[in-house]
PAZAPA-4460 file (N, C-alpha, C; in steps of 0.05 Angstrom, whole numbers, plus 32768, in hexadecimal, padded with zeros to 4 digits):
% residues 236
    n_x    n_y    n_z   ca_x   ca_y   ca_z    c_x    c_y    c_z   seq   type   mol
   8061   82BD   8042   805C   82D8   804D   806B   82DB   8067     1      X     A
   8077   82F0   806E   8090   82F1   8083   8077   8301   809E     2      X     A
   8078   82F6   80AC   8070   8300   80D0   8089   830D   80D3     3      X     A
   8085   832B   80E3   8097   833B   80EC   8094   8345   80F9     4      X     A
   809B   833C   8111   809B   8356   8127   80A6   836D   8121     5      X     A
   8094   837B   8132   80A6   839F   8137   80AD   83A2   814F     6      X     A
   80D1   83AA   8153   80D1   83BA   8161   80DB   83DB   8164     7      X     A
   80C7   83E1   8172   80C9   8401   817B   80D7   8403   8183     8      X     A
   80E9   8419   817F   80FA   8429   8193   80F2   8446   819C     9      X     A
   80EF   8449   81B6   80EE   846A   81BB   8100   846F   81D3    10      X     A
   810E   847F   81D4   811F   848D   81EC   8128   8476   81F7    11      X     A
   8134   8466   81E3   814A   844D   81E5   8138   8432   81F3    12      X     A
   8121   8435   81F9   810F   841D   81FF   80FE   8415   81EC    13      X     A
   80F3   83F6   81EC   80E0   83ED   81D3   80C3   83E6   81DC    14      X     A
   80B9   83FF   81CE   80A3   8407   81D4   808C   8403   81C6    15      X     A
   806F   840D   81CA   805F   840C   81B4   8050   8428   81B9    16      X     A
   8044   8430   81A4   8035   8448   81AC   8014   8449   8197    17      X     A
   7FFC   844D   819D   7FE5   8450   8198   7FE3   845F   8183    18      X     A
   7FE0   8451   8171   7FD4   8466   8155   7FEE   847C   814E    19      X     A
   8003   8471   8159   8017   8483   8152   802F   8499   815A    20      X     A
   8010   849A   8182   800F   84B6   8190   8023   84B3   81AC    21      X     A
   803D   84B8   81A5   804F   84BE   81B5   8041   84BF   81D8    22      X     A
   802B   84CA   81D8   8023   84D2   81F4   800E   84B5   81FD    23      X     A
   800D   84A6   81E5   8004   8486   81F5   8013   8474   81EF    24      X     A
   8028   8477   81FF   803E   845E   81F8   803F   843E   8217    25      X     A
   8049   8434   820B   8047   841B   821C   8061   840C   821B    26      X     A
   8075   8410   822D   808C   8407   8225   8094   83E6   8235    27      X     A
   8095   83CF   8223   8097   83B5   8229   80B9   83B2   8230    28      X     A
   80CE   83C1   8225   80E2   83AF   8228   80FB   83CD   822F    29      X     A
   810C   83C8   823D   811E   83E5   8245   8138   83E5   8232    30      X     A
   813A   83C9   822A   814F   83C6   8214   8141   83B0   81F9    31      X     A
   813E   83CA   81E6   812E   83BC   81CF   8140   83A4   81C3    32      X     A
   8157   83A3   81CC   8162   8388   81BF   8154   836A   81CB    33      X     A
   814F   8366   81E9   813E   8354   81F3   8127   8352   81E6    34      X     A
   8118   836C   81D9   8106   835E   81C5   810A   834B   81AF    35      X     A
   811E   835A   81A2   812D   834E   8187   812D   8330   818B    36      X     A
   8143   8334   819E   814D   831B   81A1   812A   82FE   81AE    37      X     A
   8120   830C   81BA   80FF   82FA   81B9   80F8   82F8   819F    38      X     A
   80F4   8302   818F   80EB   8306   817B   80F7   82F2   8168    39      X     A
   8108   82F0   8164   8126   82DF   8155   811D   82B9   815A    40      X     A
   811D   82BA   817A   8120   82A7   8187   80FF   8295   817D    41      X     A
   80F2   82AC   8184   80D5   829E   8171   80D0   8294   8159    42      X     A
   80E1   829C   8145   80E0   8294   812C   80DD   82A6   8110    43      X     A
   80D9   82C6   811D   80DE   82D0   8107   80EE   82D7   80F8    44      X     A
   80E2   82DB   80E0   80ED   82DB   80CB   8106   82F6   80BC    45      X     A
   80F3   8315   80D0   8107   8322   80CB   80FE   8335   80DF    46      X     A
   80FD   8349   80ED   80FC   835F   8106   80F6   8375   80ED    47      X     A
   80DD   8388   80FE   80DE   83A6   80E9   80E5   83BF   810B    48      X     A
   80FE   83C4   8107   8107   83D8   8121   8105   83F1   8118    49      X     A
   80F5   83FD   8124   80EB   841C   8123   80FE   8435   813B    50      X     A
   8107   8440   8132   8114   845A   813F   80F8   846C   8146    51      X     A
   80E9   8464   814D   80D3   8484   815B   80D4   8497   8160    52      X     A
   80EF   84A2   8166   80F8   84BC   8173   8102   84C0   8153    53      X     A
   810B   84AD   8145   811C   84BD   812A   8101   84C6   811C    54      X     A
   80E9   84B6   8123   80CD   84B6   8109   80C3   84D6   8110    55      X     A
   80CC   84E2   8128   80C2   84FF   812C   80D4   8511   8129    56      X     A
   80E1   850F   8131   80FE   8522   8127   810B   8526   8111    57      X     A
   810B   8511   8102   811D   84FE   80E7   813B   8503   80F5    58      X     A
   8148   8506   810A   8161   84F7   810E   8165   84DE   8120    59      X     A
   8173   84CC   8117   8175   84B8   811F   817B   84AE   8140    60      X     A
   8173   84B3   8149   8171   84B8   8163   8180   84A3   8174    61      X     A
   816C   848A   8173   8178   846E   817C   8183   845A   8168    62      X     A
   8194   8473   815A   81AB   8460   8155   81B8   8440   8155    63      X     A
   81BF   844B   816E   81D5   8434   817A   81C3   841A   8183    64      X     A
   81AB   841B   818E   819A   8407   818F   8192   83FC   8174    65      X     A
   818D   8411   816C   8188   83FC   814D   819A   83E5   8149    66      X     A
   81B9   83F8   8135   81C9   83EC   8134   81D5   83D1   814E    67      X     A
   81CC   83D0   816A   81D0   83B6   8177   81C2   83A9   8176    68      X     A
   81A6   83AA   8169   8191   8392   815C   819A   8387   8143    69      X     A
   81A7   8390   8131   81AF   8397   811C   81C3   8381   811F    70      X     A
   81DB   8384   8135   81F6   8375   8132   81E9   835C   8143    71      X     A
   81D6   8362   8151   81D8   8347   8169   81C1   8337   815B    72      X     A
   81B6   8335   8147   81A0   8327   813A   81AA   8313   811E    73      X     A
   819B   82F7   811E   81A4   82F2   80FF   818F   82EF   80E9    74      X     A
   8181   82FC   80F3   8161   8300   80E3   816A   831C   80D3    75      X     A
   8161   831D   80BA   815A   833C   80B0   814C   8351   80BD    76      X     A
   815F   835F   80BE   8151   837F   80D1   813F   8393   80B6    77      X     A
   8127   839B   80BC   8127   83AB   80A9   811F   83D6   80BD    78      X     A
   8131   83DE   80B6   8133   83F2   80C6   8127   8411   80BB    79      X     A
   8114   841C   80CF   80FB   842E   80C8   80FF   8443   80DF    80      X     A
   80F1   845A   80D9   80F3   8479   80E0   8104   8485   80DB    81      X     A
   80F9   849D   80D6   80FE   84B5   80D0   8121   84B5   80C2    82      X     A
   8123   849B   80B0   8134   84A5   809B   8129   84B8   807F    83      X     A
   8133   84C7   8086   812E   84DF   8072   8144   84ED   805A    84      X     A
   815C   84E0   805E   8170   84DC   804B   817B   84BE   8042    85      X     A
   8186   84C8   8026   818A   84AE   801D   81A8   84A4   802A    86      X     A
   81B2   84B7   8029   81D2   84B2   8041   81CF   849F   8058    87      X     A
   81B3   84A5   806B   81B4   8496   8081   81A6   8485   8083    88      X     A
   819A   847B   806D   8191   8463   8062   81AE   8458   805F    89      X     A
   81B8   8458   804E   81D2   844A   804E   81E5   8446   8064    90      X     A
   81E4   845A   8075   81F6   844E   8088   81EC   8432   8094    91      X     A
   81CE   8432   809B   81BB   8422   80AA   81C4   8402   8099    92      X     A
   81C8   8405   8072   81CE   83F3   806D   81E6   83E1   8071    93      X     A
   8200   83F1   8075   820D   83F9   807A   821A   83E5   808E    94      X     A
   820B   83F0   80A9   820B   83E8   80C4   8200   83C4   80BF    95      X     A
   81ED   83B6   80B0   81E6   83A0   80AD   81C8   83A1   80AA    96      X     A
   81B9   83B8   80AB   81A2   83B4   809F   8193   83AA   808E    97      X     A
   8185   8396   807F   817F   8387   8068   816B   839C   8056    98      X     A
   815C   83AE   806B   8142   83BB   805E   8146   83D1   8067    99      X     A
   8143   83ED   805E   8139   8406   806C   8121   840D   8062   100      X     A
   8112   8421   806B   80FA   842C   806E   80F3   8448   8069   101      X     A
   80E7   8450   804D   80EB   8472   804E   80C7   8476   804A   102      X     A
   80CB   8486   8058   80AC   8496   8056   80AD   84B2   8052   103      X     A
   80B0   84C6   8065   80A6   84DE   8065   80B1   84E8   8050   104      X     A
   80D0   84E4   8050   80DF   84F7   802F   80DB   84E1   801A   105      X     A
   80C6   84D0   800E   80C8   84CA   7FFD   80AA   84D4   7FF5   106      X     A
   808D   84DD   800D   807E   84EE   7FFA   8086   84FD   7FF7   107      X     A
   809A   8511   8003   809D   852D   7FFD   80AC   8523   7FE1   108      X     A
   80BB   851D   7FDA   80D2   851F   7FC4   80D0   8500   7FAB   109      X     A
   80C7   84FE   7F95   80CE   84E6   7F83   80F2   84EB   7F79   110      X     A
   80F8   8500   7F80   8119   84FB   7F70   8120   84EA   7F98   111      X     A
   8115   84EE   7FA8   811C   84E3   7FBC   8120   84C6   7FBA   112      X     A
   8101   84C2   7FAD   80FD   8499   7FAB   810B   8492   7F9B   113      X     A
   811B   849F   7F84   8129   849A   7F65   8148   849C   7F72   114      X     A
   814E   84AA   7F82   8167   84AD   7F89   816C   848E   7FA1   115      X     A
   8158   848E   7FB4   8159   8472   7FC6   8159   845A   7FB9   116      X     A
   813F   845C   7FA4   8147   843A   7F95   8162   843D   7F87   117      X     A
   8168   8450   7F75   817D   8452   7F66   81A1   8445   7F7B   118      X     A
   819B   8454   7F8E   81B3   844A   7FA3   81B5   8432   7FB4   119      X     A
   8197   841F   7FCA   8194   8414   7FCA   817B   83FD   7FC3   120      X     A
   8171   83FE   7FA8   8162   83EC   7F9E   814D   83DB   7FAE   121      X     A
   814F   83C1   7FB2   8137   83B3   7FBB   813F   83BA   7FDE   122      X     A
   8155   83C5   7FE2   8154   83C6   7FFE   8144   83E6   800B   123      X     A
   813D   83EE   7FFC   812C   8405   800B   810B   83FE   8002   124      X     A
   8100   83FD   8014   80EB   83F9   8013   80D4   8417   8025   125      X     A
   80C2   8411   8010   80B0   8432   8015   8096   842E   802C   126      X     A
   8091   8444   8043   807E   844B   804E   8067   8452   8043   127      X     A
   8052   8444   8041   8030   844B   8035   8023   8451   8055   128      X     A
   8023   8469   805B   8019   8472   8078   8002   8473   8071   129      X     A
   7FE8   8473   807A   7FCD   847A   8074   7FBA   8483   808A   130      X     A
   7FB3   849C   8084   7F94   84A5   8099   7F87   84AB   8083   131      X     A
   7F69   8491   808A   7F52   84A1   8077   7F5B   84A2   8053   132      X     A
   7F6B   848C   8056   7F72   8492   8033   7F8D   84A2   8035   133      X     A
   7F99   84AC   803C   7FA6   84CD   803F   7FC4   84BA   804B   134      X     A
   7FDA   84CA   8037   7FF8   84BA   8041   7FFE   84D9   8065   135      X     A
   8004   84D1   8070   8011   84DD   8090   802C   84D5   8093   136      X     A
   8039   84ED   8096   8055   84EE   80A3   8064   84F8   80B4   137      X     A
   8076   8501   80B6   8086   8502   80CF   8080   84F0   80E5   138      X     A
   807A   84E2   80E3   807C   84CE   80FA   8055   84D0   8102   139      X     A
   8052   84D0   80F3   8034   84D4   80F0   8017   84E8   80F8   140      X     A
   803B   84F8   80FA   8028   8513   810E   801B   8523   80F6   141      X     A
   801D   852F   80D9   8011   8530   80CD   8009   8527   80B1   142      X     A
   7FEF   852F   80AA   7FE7   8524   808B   7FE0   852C   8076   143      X     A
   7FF0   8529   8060   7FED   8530   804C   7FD5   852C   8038   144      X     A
   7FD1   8539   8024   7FBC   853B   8016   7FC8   8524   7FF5   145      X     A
   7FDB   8517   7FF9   7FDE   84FE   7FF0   7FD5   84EC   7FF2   146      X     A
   7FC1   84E1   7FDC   7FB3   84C5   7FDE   7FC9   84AB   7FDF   147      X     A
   7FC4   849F   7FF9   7FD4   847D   7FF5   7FD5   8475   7FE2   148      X     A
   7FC2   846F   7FD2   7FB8   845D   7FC1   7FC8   8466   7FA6   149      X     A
   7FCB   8488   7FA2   7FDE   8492   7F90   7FF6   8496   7F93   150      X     A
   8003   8495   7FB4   801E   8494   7FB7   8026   8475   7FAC   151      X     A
   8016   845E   7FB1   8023   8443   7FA8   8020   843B   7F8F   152      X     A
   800F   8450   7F85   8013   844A   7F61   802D   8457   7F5A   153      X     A
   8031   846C   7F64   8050   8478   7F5B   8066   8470   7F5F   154      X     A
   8062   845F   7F79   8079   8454   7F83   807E   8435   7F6E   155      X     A
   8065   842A   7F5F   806D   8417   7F42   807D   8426   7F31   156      X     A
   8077   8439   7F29   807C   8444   7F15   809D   8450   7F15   157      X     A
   809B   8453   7F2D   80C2   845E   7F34   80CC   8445   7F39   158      X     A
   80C1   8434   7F3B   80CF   8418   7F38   80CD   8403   7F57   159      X     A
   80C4   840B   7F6F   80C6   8401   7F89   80C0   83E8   7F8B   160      X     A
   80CD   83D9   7F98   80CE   83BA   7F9B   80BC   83B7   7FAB   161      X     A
   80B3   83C5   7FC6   80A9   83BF   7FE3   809C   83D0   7FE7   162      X     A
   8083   83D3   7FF8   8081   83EB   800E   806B   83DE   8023   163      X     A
   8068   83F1   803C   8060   83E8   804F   803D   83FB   8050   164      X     A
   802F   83F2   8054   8010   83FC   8057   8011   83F6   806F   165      X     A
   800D   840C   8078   7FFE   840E   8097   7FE4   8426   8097   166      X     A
   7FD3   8417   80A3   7FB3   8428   80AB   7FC4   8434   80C8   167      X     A
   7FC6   844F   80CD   7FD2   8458   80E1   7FB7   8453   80ED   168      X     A
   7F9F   8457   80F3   7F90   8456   810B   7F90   8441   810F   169      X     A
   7F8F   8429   8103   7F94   8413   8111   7FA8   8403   811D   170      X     A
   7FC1   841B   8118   7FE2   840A   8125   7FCC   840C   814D   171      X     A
   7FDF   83FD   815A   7FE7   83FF   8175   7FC5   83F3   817D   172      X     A
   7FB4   83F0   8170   7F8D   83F0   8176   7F93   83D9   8183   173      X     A
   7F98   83C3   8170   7F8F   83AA   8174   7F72   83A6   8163   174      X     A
   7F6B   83B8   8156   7F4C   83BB   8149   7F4B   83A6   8137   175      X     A
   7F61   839B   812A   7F61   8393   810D   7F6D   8399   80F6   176      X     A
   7F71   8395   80E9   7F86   83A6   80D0   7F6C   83A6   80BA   177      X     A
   7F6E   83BF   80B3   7F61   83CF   8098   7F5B   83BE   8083   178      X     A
   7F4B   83A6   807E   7F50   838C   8070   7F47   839E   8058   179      X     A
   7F3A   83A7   804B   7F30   83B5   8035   7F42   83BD   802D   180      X     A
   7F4F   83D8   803B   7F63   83EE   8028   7F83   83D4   8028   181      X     A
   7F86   83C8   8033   7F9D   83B6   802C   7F97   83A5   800E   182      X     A
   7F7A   83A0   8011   7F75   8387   7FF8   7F79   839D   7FE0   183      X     A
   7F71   83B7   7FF0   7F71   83CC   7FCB   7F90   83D4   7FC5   184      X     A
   7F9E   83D5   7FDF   7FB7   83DA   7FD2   7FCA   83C0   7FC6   185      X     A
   7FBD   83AC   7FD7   7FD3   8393   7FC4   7FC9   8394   7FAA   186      X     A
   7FAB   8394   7FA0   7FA7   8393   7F85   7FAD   83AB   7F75   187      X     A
   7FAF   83BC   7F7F   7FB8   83D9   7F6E   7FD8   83D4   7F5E   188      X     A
   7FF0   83CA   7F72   8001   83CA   7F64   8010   83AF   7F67   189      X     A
   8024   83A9   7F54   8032   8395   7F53   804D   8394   7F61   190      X     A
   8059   83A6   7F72   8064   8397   7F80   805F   8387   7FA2   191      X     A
   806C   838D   7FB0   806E   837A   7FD0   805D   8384   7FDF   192      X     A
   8050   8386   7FEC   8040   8396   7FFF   8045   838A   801B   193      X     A
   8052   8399   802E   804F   8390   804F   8036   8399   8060   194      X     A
   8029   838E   8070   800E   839E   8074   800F   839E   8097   195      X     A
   800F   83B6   809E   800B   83BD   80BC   7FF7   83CF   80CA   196      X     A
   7FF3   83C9   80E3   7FDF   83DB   80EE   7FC9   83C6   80F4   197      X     A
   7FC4   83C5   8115   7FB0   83BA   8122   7FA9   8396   8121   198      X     A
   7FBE   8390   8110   7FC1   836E   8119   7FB9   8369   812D   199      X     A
   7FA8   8356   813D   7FA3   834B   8157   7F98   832E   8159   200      X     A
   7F8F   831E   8145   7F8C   830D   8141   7F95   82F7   8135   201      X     A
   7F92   82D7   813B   7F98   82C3   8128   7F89   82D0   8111   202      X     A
   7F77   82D4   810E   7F5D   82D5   80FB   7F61   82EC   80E4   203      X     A
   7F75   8305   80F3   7F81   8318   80DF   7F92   8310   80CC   204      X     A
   7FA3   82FE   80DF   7FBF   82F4   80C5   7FAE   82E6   80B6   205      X     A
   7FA2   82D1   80BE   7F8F   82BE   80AD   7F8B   82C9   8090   206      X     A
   7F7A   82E4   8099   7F69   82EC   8084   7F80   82FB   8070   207      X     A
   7F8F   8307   8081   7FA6   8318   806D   7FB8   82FC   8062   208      X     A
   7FC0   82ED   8065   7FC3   82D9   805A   7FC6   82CC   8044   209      X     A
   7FA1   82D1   8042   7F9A   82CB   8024   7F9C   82DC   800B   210      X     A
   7FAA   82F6   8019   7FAC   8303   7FFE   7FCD   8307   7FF6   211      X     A
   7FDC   82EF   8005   7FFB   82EB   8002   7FF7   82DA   7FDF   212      X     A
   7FEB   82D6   7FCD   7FE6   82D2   7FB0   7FE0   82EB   7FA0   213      X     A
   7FDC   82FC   7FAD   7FDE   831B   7F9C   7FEE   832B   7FA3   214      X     A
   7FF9   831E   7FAD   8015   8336   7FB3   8019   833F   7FD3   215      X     A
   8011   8337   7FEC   801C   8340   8003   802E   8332   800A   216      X     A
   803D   833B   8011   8062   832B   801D   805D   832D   8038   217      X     A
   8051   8338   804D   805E   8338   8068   8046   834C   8070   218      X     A
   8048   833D   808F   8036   8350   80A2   8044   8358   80B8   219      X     A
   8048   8374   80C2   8054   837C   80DB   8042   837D   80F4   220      X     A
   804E   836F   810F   803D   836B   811C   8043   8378   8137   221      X     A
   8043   837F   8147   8048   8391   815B   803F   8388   817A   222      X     A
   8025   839E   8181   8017   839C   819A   800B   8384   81A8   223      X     A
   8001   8377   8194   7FF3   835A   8194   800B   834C   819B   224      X     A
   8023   834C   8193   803A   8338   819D   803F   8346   81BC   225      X     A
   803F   8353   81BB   804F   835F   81D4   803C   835D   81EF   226      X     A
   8023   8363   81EA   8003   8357   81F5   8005   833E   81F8   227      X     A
   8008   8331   81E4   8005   8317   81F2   7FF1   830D   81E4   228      X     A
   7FDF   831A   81D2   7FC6   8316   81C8   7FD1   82FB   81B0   229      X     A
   7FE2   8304   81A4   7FF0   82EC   8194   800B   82E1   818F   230      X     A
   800B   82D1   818D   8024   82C4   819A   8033   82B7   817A   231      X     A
   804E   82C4   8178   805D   82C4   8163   805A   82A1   8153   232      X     A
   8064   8290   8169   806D   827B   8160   8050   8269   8152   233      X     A
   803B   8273   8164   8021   8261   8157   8013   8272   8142   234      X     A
   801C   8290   812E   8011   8290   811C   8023   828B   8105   235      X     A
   8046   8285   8111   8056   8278   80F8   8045   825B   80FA   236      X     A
***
């Protein structure tokens, strides 16, 4: 099961922000590549780098930071926000990306998810956003009247290798991660499941852990690394 840090990017620094909310941000690093490169040096396995400014806008904003985590790293990048075309998904691959990340245009659109796997296959991997059951997009500012639980049955059925579950109230908490709705979505479908939102403990990975025999691949970990609350190298 792969440990992954996240890093944020917002207005070119690597940041974190509370449940999602632009207006509680906490910024650890002024050049998100010094994260990367911490991150690397610890032992993981692959970086999940988020564009934040692209997850509200959907244009790609921080760019060029990406892409210099991207060239200056030898870990797999897997790269998230507000790609909303399948074009700039590709460039991202392009550039050296291993993974991209589609959320918001793949609830709105299935010829969207059919057109992404169709072009890049196991390398696009899908956003499972969740409030309350309920998939949220644009960068999480609103929510749809799409059940999670039925966006990741569809996303079997169109064929998806991966996707990422995140309990949005519990990103940025430190509360804990959503142990229930993760156990229902690994057993709902058969492929990969990444699971994020509110990690803060030895005792979280522990428990999410055990359900790396039914299908979870990877946990993204964030605030708690950057806090200090847990420390990369002692839960590889």
């Amino acid at each position: 099961m792969l440990i992954i840090p996240a890093v944020d990017i917002r207005a070119g620094k690597c940041v974190r922000l509370y449940q999602g909310d632009p207006e509680k941000e906490s910024v650890y690093f002024e050049d998100p590549l010094e994260a990367a490169l911490l991150w690397q040096s610890g032992g993981a396995g692959m970086l999940h780098v988020v564009d934040l400014d692209a997850a509200l806008t959907g244009e790609p904003v921080n760019r060029e930071a990406v892409g210099r985590i991207i060239s200056s790293v030898s870990v797999p990048v897997q790269v998230a926000g507000g790609l909303r075309s399948v074009s700039i998904m590709e460039e991202y691959i392009e550039m050296g990306a291993a993974r991209v990340v589609a959320g918001t245009s793949a609830y709105r659109s299935e010829k969207f998810i059919s057109d992404a796997l169709s072009k890049l296959g196991t390398k696009v991997v899908f956003a499972i956003d969740a409030r309350d059951g309920l998939l949220v997009g644009e960068g999480w500012k609103s929510t749809t009247r799409y059940p999670a639980r039925d966006f990741a049955l569809r996303l079997e059925e169109l064929g998806a290798s991966t996707a990422i579950y995140t309990d949005t109230m519990r990103d940025g908490a430190l509360s804990g991660p959503n142990i229930e709705a993760i156990k229902e979505i690994v057993g709902l479908v058969g492929y990969d499941i990444i699971a994020a939102g509110g990690i803060a403990a030895v005792r979280h990975v522990e428990e999410l852990g055990k359900l790396e025999k039914d299908g979870l691949a990877g946990i993204i970990i964030g605030k708690a690394l950057y806090d200090g609350a847990l420390r990369l190298e002692e839960i590889l």
